[in-house]
mmCIF file as gemmi writes it, N, C-alpha and C atoms, coordinates in Angstrom:
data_model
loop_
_atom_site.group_PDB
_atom_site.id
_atom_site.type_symbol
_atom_site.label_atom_id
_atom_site.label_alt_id
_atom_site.label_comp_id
_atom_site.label_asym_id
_atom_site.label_entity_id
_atom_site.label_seq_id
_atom_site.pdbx_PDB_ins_code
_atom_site.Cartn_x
_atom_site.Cartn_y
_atom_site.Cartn_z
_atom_site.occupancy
_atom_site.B_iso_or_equiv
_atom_site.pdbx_formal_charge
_atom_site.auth_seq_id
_atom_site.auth_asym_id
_atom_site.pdbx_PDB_model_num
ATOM 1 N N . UNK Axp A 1 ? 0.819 -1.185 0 1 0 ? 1 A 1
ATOM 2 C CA . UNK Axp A 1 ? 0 0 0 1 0 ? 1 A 1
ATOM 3 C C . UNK Axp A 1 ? 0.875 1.265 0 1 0 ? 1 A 1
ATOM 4 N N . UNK Axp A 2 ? 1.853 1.412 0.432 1 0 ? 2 A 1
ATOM 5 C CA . UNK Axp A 2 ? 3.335 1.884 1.012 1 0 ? 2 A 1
ATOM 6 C C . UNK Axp A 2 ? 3.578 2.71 -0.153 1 0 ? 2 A 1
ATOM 7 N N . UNK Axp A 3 ? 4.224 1.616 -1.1 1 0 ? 3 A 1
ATOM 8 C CA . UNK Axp A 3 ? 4.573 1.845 -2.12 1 0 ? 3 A 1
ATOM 9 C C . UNK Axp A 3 ? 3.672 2.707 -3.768 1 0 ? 3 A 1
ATOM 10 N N . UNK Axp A 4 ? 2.725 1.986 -3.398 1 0 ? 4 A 1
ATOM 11 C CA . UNK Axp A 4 ? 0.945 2.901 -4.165 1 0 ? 4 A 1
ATOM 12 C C . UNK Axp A 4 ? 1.072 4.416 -4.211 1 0 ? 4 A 1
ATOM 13 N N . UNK Axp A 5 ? 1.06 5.014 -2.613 1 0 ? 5 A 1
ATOM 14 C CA . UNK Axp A 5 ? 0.8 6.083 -2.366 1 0 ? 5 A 1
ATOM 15 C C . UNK Axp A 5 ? 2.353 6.754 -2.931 1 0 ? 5 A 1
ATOM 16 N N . UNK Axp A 6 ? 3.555 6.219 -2.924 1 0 ? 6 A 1
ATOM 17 C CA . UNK Axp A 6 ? 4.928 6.673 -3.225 1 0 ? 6 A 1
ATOM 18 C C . UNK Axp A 6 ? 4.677 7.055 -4.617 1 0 ? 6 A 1
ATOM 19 N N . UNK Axp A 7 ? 4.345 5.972 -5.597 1 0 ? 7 A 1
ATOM 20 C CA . UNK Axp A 7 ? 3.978 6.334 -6.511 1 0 ? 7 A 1
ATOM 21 C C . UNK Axp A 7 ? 3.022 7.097 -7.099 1 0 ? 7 A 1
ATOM 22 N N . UNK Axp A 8 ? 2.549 7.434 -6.766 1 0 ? 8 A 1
ATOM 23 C CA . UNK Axp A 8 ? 0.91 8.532 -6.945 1 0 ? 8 A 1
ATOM 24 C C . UNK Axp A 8 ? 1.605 9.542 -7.671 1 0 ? 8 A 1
ATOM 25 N N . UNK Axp A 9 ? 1.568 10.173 -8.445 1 0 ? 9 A 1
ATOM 26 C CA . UNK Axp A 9 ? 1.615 11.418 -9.15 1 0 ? 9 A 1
ATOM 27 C C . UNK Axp A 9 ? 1.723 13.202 -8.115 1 0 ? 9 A 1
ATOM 28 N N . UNK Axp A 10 ? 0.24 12.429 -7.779 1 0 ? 10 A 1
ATOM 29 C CA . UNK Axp A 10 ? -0.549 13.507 -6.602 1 0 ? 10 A 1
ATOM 30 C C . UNK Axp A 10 ? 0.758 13.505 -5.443 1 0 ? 10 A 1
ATOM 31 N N . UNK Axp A 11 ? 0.966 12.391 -4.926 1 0 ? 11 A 1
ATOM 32 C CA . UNK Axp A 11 ? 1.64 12.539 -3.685 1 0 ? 11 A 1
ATOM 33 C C . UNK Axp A 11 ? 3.082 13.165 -3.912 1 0 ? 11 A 1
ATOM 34 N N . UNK Axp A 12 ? 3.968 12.599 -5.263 1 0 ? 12 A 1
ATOM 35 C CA . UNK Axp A 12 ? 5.014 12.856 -5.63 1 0 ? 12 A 1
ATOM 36 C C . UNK Axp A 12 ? 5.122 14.538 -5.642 1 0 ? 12 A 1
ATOM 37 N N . UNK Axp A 13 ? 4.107 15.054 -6.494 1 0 ? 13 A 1
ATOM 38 C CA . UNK Axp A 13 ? 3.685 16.678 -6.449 1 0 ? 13 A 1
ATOM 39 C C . UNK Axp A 13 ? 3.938 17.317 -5.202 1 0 ? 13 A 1
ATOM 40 N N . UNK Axp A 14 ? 2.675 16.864 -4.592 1 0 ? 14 A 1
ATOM 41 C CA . UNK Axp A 14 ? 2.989 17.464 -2.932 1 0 ? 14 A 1
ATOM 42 C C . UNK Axp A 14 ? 3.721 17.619 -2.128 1 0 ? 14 A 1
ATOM 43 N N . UNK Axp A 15 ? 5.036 16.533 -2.473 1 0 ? 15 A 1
ATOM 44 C CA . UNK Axp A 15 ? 5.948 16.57 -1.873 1 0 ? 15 A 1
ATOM 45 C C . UNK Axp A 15 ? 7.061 17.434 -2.193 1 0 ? 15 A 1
ATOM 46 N N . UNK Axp A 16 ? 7.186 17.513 -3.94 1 0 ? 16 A 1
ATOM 47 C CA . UNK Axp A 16 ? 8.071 18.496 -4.58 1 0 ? 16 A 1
ATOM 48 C C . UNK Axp A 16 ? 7.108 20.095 -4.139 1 0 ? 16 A 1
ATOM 49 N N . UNK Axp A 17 ? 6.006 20.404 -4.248 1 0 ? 17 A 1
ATOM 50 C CA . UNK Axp A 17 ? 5.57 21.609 -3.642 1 0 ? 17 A 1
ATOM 51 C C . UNK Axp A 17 ? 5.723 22.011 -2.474 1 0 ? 17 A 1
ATOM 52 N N . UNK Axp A 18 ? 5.985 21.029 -1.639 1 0 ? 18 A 1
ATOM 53 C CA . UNK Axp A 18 ? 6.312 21.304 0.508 1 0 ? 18 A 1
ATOM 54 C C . UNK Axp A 18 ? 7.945 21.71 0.344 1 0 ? 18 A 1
ATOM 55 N N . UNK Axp A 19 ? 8.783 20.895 -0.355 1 0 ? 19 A 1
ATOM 56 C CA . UNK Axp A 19 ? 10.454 21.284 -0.505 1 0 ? 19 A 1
ATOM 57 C C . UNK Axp A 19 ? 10.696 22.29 -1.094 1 0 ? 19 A 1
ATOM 58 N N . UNK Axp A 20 ? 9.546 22.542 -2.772 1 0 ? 20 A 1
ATOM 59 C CA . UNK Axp A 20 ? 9.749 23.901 -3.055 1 0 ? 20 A 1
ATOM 60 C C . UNK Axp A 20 ? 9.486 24.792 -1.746 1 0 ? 20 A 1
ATOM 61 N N . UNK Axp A 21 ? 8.406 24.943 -1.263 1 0 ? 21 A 1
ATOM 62 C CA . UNK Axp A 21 ? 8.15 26.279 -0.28 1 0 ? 21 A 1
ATOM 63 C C . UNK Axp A 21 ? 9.368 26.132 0.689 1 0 ? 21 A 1
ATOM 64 N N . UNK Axp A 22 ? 9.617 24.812 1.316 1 0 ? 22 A 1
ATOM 65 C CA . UNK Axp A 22 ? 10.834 25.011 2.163 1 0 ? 22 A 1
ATOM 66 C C . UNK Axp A 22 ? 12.367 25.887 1.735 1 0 ? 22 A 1
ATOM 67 N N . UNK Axp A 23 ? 12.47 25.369 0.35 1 0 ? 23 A 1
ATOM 68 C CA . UNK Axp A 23 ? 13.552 26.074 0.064 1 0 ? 23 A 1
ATOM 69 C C . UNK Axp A 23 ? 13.721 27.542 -0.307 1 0 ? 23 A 1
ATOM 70 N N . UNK Axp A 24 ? 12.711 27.845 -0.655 1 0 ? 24 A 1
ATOM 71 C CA . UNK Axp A 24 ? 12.153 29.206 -0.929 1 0 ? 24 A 1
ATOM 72 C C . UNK Axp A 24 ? 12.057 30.178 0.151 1 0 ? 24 A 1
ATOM 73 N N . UNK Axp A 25 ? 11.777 29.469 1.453 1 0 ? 25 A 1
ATOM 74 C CA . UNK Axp A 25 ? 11.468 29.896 2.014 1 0 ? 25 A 1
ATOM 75 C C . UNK Axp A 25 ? 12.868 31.082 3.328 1 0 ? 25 A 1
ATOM 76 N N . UNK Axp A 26 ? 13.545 29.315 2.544 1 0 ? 26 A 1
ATOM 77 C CA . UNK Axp A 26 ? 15.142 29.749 3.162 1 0 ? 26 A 1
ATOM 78 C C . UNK Axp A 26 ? 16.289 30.827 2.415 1 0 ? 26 A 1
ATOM 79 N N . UNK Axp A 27 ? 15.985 30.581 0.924 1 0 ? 27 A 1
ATOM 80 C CA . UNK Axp A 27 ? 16.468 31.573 0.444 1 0 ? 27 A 1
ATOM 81 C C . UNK Axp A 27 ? 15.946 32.802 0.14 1 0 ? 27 A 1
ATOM 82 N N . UNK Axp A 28 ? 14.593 33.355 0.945 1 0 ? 28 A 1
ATOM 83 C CA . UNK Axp A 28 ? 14.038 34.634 0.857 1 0 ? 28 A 1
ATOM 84 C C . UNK Axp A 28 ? 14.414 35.24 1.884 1 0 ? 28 A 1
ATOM 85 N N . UNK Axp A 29 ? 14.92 34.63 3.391 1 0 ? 29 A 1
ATOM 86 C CA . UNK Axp A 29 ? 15.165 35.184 3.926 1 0 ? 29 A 1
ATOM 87 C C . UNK Axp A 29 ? 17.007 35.307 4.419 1 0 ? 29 A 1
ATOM 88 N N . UNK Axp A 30 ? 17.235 35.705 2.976 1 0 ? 30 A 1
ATOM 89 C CA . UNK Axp A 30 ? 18.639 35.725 2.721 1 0 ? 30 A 1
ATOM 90 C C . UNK Axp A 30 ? 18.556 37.464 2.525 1 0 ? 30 A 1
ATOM 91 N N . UNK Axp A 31 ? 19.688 38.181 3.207 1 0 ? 31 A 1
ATOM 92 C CA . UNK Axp A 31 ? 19.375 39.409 2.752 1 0 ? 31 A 1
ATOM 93 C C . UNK Axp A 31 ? 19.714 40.17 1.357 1 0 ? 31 A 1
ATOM 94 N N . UNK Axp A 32 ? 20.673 39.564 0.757 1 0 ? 32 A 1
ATOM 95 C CA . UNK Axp A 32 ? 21.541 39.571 -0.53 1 0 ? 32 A 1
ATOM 96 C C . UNK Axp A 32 ? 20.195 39.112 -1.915 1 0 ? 32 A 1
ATOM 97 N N . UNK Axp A 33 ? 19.468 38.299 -1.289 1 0 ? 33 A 1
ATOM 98 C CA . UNK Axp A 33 ? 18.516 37.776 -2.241 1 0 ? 33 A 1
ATOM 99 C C . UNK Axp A 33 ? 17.192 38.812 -2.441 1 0 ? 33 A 1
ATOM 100 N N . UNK Axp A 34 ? 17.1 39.785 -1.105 1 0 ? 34 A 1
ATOM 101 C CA . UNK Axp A 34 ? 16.015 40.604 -0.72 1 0 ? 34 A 1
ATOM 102 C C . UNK Axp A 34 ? 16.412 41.811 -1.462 1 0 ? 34 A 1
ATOM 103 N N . UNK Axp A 35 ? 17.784 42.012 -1.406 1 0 ? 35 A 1
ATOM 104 C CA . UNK Axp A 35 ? 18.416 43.227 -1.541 1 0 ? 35 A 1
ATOM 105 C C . UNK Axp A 35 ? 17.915 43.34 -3.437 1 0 ? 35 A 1
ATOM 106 N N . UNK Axp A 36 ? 18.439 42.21 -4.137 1 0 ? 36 A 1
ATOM 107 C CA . UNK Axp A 36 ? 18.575 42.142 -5.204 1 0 ? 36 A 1
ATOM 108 C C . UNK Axp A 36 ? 17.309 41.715 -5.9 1 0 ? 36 A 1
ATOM 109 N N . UNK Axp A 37 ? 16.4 41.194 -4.95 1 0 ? 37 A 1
ATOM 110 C CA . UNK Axp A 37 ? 14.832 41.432 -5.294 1 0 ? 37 A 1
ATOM 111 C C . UNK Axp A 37 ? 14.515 42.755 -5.247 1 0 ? 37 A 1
ATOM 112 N N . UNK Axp A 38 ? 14.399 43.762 -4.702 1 0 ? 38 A 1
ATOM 113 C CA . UNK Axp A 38 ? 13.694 44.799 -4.305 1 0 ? 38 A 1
ATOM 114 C C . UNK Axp A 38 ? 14.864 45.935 -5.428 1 0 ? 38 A 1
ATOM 115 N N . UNK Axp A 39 ? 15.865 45.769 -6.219 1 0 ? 39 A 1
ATOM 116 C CA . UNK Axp A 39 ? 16.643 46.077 -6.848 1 0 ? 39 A 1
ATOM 117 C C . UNK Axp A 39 ? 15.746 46.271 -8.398 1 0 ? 39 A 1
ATOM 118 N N . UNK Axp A 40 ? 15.537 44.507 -8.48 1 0 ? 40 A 1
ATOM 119 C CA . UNK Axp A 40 ? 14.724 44.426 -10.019 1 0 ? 40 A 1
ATOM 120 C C . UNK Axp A 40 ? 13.859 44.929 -9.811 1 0 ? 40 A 1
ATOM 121 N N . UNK Axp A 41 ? 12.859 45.026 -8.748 1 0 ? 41 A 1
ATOM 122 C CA . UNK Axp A 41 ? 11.724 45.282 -8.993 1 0 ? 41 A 1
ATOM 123 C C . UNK Axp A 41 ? 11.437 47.173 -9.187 1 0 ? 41 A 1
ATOM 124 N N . UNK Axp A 42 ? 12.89 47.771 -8.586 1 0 ? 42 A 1
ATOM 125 C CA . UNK Axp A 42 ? 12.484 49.516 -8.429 1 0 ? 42 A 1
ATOM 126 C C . UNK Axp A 42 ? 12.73 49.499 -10.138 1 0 ? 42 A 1
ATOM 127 N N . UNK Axp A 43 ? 13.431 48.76 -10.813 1 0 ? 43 A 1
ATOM 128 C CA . UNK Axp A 43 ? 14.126 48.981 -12.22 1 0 ? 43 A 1
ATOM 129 C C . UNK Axp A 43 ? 12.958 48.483 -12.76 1 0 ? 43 A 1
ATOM 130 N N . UNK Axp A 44 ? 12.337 47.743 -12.856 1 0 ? 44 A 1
ATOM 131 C CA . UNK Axp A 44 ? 11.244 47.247 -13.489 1 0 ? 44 A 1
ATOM 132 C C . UNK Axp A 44 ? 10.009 48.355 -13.421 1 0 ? 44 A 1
ATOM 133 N N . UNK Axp A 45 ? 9.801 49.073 -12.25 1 0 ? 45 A 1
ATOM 134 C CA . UNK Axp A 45 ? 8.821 50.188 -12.159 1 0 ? 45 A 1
ATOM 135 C C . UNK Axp A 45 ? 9.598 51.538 -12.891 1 0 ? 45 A 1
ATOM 136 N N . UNK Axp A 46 ? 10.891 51.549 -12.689 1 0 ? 46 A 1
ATOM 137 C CA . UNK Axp A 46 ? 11.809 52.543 -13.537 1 0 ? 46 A 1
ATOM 138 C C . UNK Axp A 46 ? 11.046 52.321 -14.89 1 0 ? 46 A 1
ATOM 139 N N . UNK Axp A 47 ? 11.684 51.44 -15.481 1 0 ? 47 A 1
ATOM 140 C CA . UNK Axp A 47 ? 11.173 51.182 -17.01 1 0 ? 47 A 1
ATOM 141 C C . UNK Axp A 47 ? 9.737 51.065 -17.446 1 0 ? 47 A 1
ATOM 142 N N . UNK Axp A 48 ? 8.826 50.58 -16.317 1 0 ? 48 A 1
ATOM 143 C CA . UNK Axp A 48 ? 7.344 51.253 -16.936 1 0 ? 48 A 1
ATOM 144 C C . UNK Axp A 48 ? 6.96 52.336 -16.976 1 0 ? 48 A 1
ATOM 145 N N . UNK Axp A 49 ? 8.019 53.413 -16.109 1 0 ? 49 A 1
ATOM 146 C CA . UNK Axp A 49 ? 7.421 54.876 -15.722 1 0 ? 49 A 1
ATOM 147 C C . UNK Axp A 49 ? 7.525 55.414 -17.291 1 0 ? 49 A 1
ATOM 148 N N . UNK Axp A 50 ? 9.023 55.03 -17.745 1 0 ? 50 A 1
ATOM 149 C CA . UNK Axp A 50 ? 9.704 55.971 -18.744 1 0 ? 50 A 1
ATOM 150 C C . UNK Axp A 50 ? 8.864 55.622 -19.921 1 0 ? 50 A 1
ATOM 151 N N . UNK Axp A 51 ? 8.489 54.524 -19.671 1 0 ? 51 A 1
ATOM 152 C CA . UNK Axp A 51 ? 7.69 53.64 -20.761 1 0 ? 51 A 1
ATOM 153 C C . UNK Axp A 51 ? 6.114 54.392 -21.372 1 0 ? 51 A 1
ATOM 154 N N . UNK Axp A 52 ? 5.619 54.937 -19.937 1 0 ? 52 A 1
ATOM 155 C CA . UNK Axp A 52 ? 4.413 55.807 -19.827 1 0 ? 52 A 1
ATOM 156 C C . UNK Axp A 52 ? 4.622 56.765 -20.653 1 0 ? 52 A 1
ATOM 157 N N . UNK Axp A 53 ? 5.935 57.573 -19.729 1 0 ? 53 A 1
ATOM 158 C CA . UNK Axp A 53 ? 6.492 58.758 -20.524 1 0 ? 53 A 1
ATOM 159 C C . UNK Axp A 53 ? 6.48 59.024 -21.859 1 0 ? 53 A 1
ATOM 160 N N . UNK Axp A 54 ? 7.164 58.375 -22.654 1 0 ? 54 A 1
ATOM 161 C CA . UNK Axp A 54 ? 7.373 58.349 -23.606 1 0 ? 54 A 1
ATOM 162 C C . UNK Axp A 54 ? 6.029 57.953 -24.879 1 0 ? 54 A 1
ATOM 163 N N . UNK Axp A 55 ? 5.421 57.161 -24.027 1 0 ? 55 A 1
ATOM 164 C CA . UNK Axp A 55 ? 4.151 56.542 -24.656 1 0 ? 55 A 1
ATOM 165 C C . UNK Axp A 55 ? 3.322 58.016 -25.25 1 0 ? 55 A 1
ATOM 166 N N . UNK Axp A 56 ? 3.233 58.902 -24.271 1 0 ? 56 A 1
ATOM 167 C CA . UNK Axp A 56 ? 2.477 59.889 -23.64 1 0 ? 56 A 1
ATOM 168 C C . UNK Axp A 56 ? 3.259 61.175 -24.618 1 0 ? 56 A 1
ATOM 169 N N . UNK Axp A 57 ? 4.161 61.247 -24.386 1 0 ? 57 A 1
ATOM 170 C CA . UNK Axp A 57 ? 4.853 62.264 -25.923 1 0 ? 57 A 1
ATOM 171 C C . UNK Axp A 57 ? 4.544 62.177 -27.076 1 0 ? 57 A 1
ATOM 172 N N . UNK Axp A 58 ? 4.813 60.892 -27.418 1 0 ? 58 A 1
ATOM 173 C CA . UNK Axp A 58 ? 4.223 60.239 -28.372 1 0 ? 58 A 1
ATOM 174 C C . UNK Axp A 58 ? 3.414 60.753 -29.198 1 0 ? 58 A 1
ATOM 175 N N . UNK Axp A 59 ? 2.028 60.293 -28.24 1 0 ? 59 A 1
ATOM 176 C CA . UNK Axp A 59 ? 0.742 60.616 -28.108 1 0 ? 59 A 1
ATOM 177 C C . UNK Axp A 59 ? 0.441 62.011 -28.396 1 0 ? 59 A 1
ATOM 178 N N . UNK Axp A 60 ? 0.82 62.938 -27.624 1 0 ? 60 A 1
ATOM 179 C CA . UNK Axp A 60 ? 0.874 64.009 -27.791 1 0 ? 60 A 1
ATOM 180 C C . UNK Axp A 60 ? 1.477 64.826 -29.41 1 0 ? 60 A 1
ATOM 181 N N . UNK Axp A 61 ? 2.415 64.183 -29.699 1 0 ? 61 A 1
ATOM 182 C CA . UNK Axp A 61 ? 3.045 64.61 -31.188 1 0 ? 61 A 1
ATOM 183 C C . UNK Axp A 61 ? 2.237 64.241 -31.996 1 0 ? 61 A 1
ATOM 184 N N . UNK Axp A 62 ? 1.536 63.126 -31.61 1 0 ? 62 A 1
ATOM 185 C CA . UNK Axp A 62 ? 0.575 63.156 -32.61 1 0 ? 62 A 1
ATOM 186 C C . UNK Axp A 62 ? -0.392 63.373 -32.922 1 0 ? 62 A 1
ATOM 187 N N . UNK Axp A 63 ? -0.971 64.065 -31.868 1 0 ? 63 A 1
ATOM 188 C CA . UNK Axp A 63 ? -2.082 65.119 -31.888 1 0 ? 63 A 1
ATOM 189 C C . UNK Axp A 63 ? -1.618 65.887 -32.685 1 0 ? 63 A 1
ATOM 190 N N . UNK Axp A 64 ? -0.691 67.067 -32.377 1 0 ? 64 A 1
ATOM 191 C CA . UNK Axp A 64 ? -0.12 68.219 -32.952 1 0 ? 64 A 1
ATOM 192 C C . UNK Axp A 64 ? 0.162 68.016 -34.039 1 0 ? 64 A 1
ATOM 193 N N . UNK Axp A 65 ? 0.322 67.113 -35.31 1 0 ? 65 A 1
ATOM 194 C CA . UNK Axp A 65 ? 1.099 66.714 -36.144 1 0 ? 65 A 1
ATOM 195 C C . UNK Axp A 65 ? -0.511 66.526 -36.633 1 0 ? 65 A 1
ATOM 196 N N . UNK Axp A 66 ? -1.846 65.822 -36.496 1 0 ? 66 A 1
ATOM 197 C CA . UNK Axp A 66 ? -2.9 65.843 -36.882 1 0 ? 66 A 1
ATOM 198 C C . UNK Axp A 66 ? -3.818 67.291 -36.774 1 0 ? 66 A 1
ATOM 199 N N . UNK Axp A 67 ? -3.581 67.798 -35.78 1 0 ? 67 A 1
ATOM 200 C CA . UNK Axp A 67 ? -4.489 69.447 -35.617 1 0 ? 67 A 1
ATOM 201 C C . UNK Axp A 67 ? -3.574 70.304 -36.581 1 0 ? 67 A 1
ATOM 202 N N . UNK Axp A 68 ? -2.53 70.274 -36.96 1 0 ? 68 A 1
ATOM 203 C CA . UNK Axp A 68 ? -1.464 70.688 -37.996 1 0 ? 68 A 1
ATOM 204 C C . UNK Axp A 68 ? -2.29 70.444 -39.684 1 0 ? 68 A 1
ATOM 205 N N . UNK Axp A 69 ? -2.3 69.25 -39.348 1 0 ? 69 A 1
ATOM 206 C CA . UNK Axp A 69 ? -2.48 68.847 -40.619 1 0 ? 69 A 1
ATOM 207 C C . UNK Axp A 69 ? -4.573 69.128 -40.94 1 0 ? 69 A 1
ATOM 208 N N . UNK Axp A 70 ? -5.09 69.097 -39.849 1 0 ? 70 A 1
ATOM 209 C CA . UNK Axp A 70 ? -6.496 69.642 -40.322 1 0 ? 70 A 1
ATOM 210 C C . UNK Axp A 70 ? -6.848 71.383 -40.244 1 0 ? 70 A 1
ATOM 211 N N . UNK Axp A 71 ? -6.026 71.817 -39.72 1 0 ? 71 A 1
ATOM 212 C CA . UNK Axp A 71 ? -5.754 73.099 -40.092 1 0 ? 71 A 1
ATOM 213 C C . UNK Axp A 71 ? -5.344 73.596 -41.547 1 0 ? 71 A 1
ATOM 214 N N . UNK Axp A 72 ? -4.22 72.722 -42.139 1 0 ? 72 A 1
ATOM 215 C CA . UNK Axp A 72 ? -3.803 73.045 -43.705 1 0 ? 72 A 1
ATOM 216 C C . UNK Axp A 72 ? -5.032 72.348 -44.314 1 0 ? 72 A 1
ATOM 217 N N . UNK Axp A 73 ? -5.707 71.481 -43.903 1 0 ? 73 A 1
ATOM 218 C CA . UNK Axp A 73 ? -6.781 71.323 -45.035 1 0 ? 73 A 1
ATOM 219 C C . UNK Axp A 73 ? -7.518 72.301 -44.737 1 0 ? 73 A 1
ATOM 220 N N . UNK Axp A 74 ? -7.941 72.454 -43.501 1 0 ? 74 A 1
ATOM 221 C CA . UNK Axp A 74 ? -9.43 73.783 -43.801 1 0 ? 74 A 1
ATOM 222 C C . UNK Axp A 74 ? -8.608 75.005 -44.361 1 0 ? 74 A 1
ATOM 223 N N . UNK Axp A 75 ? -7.149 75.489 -43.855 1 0 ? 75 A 1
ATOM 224 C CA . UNK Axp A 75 ? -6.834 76.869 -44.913 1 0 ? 75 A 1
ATOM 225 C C . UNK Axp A 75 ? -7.065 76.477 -46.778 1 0 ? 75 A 1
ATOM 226 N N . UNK Axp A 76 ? -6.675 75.312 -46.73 1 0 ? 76 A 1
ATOM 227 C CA . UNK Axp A 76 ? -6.701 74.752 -48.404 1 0 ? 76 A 1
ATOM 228 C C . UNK Axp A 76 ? -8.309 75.325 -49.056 1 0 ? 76 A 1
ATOM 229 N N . UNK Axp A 77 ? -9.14 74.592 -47.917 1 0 ? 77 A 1
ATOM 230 C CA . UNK Axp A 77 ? -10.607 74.624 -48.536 1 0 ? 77 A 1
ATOM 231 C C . UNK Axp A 77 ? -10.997 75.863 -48.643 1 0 ? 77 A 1
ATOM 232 N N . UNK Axp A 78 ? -10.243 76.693 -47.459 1 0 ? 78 A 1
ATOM 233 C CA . UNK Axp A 78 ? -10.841 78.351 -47.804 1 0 ? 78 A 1
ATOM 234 C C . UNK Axp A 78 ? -10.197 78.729 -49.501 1 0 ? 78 A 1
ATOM 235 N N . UNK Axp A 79 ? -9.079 78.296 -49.117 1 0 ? 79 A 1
ATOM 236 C CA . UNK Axp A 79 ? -8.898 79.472 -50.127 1 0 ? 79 A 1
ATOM 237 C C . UNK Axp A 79 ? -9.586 79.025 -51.502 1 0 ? 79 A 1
ATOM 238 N N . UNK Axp A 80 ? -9.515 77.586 -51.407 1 0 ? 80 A 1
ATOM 239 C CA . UNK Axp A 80 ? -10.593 76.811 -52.832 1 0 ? 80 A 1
ATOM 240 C C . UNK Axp A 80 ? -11.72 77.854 -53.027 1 0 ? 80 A 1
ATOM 241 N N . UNK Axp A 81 ? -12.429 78.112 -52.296 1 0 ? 81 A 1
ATOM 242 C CA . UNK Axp A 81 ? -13.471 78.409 -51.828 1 0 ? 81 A 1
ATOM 243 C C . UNK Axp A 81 ? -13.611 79.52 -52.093 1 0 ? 81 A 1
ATOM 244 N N . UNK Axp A 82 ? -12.642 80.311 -51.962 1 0 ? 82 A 1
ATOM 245 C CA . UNK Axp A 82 ? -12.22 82.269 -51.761 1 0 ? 82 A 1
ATOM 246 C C . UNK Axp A 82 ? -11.83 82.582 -53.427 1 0 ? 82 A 1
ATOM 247 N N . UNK Axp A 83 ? -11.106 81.401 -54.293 1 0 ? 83 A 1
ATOM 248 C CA . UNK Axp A 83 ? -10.822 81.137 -55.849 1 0 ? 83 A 1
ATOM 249 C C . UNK Axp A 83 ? -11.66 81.053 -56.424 1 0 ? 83 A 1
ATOM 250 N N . UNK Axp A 84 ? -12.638 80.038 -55.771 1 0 ? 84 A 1
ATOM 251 C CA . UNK Axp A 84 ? -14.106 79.484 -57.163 1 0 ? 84 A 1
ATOM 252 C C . UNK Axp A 84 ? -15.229 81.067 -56.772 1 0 ? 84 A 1
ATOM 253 N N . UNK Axp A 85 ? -14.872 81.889 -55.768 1 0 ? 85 A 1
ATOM 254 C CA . UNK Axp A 85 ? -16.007 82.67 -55.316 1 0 ? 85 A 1
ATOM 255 C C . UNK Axp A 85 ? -15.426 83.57 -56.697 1 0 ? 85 A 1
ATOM 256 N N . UNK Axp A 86 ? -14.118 84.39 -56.209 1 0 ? 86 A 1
ATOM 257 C CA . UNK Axp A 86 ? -13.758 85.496 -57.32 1 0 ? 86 A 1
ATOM 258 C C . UNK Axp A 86 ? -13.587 84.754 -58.578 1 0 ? 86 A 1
ATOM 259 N N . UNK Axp A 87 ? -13.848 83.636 -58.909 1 0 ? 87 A 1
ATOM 260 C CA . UNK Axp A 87 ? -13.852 83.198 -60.544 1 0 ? 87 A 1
ATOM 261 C C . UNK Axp A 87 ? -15.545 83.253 -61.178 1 0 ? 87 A 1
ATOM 262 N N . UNK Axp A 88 ? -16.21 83.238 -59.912 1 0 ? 88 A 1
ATOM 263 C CA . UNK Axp A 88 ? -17.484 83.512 -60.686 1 0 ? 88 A 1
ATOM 264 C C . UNK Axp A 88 ? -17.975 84.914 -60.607 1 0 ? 88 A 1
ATOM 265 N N . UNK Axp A 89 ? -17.741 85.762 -59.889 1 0 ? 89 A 1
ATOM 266 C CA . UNK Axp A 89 ? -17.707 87.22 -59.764 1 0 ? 89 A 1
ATOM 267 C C . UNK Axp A 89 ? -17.436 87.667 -60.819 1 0 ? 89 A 1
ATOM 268 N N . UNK Axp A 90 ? -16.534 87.12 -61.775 1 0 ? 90 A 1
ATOM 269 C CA . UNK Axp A 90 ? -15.339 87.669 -62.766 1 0 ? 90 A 1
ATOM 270 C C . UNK Axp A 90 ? -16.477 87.735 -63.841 1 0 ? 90 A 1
């Protein structure tokens, strides 16, 4: 029966999941491991900030680069507009 439960899949799991947490548990409270956790993680929020940043300029240029560009069409249409008027005046 001993041997059944050794073999089980399930049990084999459970047992590699109890040693994972044990070992995990020992090397989290390493301070070198904490240090260099809390390291990646300010750099990792670094690089989403700039990430925003930049997203957000972006964004912005390309507004300006579109209100740019619907501005030269409506001056275009005036003056179409201001041409076909004094061509029929004429």
């Amino acid at each position: 029966m001993l041997k059944n439960i050794v073999k089980s899949t399930k049990f084999i799991f459970f047992v590699c999941g109890a040693a994972a947490a044990v070992v995990t548990g020992k090397i989290i409270k390493c301070k070198k491991v904490r240090d260099a956790v809390v390291n990646c993680l300010a750099y990792g929020m670094k690089v989403k900030h700039d990430a925003q940043l930049a997203m957000q300029n972006m964004k912005e240029d390309a507004e300006d680069v579109y209100f740019d560009a619907m501005s030269a069409a409506e001056n275009e249409d005036a003056d179409v507009t201001e041409n076909d008027t004094e061509k029929e005046s004429e």
